[in-house]
C-alpha positions in Angstrom: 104.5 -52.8 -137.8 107.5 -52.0 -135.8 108.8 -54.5 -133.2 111.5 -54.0 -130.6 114.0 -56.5 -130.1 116.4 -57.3 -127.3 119.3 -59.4 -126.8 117.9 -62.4 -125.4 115.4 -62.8 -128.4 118.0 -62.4 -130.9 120.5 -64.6 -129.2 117.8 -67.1 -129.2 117.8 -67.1 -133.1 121.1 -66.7 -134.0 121.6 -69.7 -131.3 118.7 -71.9 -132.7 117.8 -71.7 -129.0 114.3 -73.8 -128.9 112.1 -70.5 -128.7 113.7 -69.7 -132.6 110.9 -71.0 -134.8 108.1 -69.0 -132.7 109.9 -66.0 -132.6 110.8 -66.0 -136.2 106.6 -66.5 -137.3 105.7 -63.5 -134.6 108.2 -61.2 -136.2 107.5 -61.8 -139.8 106.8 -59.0 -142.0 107.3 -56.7 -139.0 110.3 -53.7 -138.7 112.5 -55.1 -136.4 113.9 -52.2 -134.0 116.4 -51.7 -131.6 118.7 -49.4 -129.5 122.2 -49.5 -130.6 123.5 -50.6 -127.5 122.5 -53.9 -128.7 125.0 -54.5 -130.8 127.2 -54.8 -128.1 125.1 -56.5 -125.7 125.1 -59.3 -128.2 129.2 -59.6 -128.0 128.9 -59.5 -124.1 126.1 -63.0 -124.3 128.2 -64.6 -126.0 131.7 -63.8 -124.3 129.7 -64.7 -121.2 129.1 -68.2 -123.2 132.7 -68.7 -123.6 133.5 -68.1 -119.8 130.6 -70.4 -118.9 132.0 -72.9 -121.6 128.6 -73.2 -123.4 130.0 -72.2 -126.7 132.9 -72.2 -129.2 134.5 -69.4 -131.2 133.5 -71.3 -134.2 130.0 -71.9 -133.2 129.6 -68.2 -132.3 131.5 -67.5 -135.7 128.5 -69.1 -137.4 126.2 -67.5 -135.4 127.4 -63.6 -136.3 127.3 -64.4 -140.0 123.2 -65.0 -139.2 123.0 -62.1 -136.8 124.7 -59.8 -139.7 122.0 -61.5 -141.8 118.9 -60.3 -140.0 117.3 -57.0 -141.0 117.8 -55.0 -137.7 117.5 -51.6 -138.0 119.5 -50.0 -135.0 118.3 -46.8 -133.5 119.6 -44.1 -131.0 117.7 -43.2 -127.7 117.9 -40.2 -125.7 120.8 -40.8 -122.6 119.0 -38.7 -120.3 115.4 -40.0 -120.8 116.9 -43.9 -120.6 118.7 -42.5 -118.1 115.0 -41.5 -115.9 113.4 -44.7 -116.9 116.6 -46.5 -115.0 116.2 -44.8 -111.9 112.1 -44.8 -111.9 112.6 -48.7 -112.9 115.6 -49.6 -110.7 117.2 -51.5 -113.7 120.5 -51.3 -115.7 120.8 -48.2 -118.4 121.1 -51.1 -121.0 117.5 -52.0 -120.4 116.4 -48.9 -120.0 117.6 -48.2 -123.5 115.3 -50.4 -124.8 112.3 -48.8 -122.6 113.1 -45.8 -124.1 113.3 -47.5 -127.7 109.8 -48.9 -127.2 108.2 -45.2 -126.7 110.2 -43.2 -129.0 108.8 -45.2 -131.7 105.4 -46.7 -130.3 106.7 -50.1 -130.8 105.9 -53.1 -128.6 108.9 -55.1 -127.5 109.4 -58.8 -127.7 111.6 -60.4 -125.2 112.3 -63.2 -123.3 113.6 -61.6 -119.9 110.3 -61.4 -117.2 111.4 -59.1 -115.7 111.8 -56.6 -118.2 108.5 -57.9 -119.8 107.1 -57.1 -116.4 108.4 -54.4 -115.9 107.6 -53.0 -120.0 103.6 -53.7 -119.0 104.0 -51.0 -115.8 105.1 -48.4 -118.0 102.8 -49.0 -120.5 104.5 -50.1 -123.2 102.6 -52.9 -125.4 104.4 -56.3 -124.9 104.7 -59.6 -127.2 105.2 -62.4 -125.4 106.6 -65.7 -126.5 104.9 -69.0 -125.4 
């Protein structure tokens, strides 16, 4: 099975935030997916962790050598048709991206933002929630 992942799950594991060890048994054995624009995203959390002073180069160091580590197959999405989903959604392009991701491929996606859980269910795309 394919799963699509955002930022905020894999920061959570790469953080050994407290939602890591339930995250790690729902995505076993699955393909994990995800937009490329992720990538990125993940150096913008944790920049936004240095400003906020909630983590250390070497900390975040530690945590890339795990992110490299997990087998995330990155993906390209369609501009314009992220793009639509944007405007129809009234969210950022970046979450869009993974909208998009989520029905090219007929994945669900597994985050831990509501509102883009939320907003995942309206179009129709299969969710995995974490509890």
């Amino acid at each position: 099975m394919k799963v699509v992942v955002d930022t905020s799950v894999i920061i959570a594991v790469i953080a050994n935030e407290p939602e890591k060890q339930k995250i790690v048994k729902i995505t076993e054995g699955t393909t994990l997916l995800t937009p490329s624009s992720v990538y990125w995203e993940i150096g913008n959390a944790f920049s936004a962790m240095f400003r906020r002073g909630k983590a250390y180069f070497k900390e975040v160091n530690k945590a890339l050598a795990i992110f490299k580590k997990i087998p995330i197959r990155f993906v390209d999405v369609e501009l314009e048709k992220s793009l639509k989903i944007a405007k129809e959604t009234n969210m950022y392009c970046y979450d869009a991206y993974l909208l998009r991701c989520c029905q090219k491929y007929n994945s669900p996606l597994i985050t831990l933002d509501k509102k883009l859980l939320n907003v995942a269910k309206t179009l129709s795309i299969e969710v995995i929630e974490v509890k």
